[in-house]
C-alpha positions as CSV (number, residue, x, y, z in Angstrom):
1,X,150.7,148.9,34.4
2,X,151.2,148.8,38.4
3,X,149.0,152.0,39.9
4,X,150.5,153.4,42.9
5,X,148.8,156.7,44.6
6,X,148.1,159.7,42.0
7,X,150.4,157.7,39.7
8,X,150.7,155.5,36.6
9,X,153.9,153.5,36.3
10,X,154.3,151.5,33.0
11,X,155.6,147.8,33.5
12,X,158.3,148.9,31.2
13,X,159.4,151.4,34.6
14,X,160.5,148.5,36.6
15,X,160.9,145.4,34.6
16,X,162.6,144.1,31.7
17,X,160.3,144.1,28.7
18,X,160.6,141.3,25.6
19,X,162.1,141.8,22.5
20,X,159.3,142.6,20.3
21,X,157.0,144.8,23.1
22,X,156.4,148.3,21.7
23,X,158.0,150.9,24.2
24,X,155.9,154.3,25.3
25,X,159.3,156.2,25.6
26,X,162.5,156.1,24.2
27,X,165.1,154.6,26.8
28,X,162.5,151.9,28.4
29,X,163.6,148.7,26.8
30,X,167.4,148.2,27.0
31,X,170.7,148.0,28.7
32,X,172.3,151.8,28.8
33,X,173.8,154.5,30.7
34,X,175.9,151.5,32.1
35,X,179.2,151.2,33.0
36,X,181.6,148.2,31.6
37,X,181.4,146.4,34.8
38,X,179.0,143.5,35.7
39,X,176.4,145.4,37.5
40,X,174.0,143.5,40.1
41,X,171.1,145.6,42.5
42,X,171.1,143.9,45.7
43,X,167.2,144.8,47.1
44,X,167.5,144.2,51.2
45,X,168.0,145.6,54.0
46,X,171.3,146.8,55.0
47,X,172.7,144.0,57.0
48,X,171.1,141.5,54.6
49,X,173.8,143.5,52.0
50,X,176.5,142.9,54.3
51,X,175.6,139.4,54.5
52,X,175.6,138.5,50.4
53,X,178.3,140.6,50.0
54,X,180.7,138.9,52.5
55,X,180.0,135.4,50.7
56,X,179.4,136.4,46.7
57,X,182.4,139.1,46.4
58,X,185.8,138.6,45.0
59,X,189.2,140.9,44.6
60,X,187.3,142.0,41.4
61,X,184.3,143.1,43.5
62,X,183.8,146.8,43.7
63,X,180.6,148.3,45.9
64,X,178.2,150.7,45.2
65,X,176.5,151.9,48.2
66,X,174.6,155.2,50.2
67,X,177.7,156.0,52.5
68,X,180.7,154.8,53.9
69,X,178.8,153.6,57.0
70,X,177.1,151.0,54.8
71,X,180.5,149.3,54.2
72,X,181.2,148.7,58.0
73,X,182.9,145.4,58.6
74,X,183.6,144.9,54.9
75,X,187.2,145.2,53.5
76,X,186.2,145.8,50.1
77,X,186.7,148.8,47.3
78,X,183.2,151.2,47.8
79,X,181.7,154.1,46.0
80,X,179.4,156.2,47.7
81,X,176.4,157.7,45.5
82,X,174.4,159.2,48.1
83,X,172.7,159.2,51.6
84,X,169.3,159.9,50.3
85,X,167.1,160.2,47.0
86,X,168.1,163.6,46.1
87,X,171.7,163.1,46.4
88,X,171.3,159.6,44.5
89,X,169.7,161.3,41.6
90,X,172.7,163.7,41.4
91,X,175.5,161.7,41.8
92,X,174.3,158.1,39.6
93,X,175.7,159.1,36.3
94,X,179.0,160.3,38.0
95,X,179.3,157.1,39.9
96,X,178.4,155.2,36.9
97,X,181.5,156.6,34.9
98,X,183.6,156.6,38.2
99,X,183.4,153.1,37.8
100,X,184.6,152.8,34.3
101,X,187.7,155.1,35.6
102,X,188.6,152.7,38.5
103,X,188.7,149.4,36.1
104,X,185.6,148.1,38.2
105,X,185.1,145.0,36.8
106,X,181.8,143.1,39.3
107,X,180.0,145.7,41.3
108,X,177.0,145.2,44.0
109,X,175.2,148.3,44.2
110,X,172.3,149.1,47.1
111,X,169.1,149.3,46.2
112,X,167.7,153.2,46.1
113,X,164.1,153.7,47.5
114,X,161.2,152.4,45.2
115,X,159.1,155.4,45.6
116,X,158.9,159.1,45.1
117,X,162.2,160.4,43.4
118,X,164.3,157.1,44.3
119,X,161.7,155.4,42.0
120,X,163.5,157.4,39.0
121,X,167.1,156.9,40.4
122,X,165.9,152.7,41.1
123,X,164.7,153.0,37.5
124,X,168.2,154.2,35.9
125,X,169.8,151.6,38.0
126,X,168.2,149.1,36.6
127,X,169.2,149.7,33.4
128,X,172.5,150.4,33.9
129,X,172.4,146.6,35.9
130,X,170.8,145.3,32.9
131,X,167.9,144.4,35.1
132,X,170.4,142.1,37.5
133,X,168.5,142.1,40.5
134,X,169.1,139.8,43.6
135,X,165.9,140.2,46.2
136,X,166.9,139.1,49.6
């Protein structure tokens, strides 16, 4: 278990745990709350983003990013799911299934904050990525 200030997070939080690990919660363990599409969490900075996204998408790429600002000088399909962690937290599940509507088939989504209530939004991602995660 990693221990951050005043809290306990369970490995199981942030990282993809083996087959035959026992679970402390239902939900901790596997792929769900995902949309068909090949999800992938790109952790960087915002201009480091840019830069993967520029050489690694394809017509069948869709984005999934904080606002339309973060898609500046790329010509490529975006959904927004929020400018900060509260507006994250509501909008994930609607953008999840917004993807499915579209047909998204590949999507690179920005990595939500780590901490505080982006550390619950980070954590749904992650499942809905399958625990795809590119750290730049």
């Amino acid at each position: 278990m990693e221990i951050t200030p005043n809290v306990l997070i369970d490995k199981g939080v942030l990282e993809k745990l083996g087959e035959n690990v026992k679970v402390r919660s239902p939900g901790m363990k596997y792929k769900h709350y995902a949309p068909k599409a090949d999800v992938t969490i790109i952790d960087s900075s915002l201009e480091a983003f840019r830069e993967y996204v520029k050489t690694h998408a394809d017509n069948d790429t869709t984005l999934m990013v904080f606002t339309d600002s973060d898609c500046e000088g790329l010509d490529i399909p975006h959904i927004c799911y929020g400018a900060n962690d509260e507006e994250q937290a509501k909008e994930l599940f609607d953008v999840l299934r917004e993807l499915d509507d579209i047909g998204a088939k590949k999507v690179f989504a920005r990595c939500p904050n780590k901490d505080g209530v982006g550390l619950a939004v980070y954590n749904r991602l992650l499942r809905a990525a399958g625990f795809q995660v590119v750290k730049l």
